[in-house]
C-alpha positions as CSV (number, residue, x, y, z in Angstrom):
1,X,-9.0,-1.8,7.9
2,X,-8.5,-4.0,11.1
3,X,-5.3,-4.4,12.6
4,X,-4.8,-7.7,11.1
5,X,-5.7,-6.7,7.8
6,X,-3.6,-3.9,7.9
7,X,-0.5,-5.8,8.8
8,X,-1.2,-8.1,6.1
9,X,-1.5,-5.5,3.7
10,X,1.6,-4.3,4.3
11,X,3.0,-7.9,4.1
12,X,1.8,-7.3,0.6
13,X,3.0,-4.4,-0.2
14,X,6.2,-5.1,0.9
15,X,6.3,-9.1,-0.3
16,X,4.2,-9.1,-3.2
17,X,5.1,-5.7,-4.8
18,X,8.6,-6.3,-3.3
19,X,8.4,-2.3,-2.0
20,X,10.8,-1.6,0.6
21,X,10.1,-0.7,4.1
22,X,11.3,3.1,3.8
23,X,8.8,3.3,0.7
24,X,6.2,2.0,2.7
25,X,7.0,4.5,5.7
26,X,7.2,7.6,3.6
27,X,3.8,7.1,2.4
28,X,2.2,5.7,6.3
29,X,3.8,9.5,7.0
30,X,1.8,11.5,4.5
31,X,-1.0,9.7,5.1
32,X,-1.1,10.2,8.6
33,X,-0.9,14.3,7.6
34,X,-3.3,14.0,5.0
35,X,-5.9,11.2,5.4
36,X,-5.6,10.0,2.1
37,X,-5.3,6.5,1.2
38,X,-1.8,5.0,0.9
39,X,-2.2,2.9,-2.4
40,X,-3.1,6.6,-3.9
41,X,0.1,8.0,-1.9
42,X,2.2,5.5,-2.9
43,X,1.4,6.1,-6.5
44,X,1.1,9.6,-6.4
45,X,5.0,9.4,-4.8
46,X,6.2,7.7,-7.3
47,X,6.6,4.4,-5.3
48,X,4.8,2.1,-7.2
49,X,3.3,2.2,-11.2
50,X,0.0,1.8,-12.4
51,X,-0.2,-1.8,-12.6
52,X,1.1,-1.9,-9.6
53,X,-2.1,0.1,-8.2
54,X,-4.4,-1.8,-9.4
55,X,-2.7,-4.8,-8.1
56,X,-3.2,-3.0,-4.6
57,X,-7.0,-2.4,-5.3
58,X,-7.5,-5.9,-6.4
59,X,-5.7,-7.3,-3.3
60,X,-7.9,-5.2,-1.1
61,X,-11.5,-6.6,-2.8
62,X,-10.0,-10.1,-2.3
63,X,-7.2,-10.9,0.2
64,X,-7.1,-14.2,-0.4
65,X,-6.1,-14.2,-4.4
C-alpha cells in the first residue's frame, strides 16, 4: 500500500467506519509486532464487526466507491 493510499485508508477507517483514532493505533501497534493485516486486527480486536470487514475489503478492491 503506497503512502497515499495508506493515509487514505485510514481516512476511511476513521471517517467512513467512524473508528476512533486510538482504535486505529492499537491495531497499527500489533501490526507492526505481528505483520498481519490491520482490517483482520481490527476485527480480531474487537474494533470493528463483520460487516464492517467486509466494508474494509471492498474499500480496498475499489477506492473510489
Amino acid at each position: 500500500m503506497s503512502h497515499i493510499t495508506h493515509k487514505q485508508f485510514l481516512r476511511f477507517l476513521h471517517e467512513e467506519l467512524l473508528l476512533s483514532h486510538d482504535s486505529i493505533a492499537i491495531a497499527q501497534r500489533s501490526m507492526e509486532q505481528t505483520q498481519g493485516p490491520l482490517p483482520m486486527l481490527l476485527w480480531q480486536y474487537g474494533l470493528i464487526n463483520l460487516n464492517q470487514l467486509d466494508k474494509i475489503y471492498d474499500w480496498l478492491e475499489d477506492p473510489s466507491v
